[in-house]
C-alpha positions in Angstrom: -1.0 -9.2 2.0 -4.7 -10.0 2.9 -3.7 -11.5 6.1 -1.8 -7.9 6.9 -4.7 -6.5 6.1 -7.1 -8.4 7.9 -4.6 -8.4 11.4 -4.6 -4.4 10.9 -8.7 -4.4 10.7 -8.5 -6.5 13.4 -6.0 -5.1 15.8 -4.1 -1.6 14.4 -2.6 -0.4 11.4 1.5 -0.6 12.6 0.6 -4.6 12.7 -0.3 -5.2 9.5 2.2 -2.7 8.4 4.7 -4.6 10.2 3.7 -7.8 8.4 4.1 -6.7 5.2 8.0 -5.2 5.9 9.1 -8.8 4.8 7.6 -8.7 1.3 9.3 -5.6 0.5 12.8 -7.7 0.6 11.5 -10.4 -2.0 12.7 -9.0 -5.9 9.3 -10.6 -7.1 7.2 -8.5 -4.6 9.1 -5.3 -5.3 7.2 -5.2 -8.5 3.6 -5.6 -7.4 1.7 -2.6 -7.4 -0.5 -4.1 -5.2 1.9 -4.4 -2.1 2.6 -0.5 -2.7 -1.3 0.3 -2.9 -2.0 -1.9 0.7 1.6 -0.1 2.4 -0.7 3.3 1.2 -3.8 2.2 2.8 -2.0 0.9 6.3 0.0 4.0 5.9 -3.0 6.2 6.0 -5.2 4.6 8.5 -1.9 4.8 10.8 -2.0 8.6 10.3 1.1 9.4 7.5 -1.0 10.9 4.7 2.4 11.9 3.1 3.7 8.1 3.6 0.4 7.1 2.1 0.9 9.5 -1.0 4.4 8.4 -1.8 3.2 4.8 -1.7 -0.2 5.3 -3.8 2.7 6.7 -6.4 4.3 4.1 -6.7 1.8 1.7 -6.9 0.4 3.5 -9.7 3.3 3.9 -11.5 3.9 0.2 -11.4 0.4 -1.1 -12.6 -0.4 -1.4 -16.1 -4.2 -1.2 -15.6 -5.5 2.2 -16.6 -8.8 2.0 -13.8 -5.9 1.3 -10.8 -4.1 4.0 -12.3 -6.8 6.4 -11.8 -7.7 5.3 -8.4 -4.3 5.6 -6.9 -3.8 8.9 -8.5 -7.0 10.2 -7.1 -5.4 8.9 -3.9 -2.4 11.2 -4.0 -5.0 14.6 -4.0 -7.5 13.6 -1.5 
C-alpha cells in the first residue's frame, strides 16, 4: 500500500489506485481497514468524492480502533 501511495504522490492518483486493485482479491486484505482508508484517499485526490465516501465507510466499519473510527467518519461529511 505505501508503495501505491508513494507512485500516486509521485505520478497521479489512477496509478496508485491501479496498484492497489490486486490487494482487493487476497481474502486476508479484504479485511484491512487500512486498504479501504488508502482506496478513499486515492479515490479523492482522483476527483470521486462519492467513491471516496463509500470507501472511508468501509474502512471504518472494519477497524476496531475508536480514533480511526472517528477520522474516517469525519471523512464521509467533509
Amino acid at each position: 500500500m505505501n508503495h501505491a501511495v508513494a507512485v500516486a504522490m509521485a505520478h497521479e492518483p489512477a496509478a496508485g489506485l491501479a496498484m492497489l486493485e490486486p490487494l482487493l482479491d487476497d481474502p486476508a486484505m479484504q479485511r484491512h481497514h487500512r486498504l479501504y482508508a488508502v482506496r478513499g484517499h486515492l479515490l479523492d485526490l482522483n476527483g470521486d468524492a462519492d467513491g471516496a465516501k463509500q470507501q472511508y465507510r468501509i474502512a471504518a466499519r472494519l477497524t476496531a480502533s475508536l480514533p480511526e473510527q472517528r477520522y474516517l467518519n469525519r471523512k464521509l461529511t467533509s
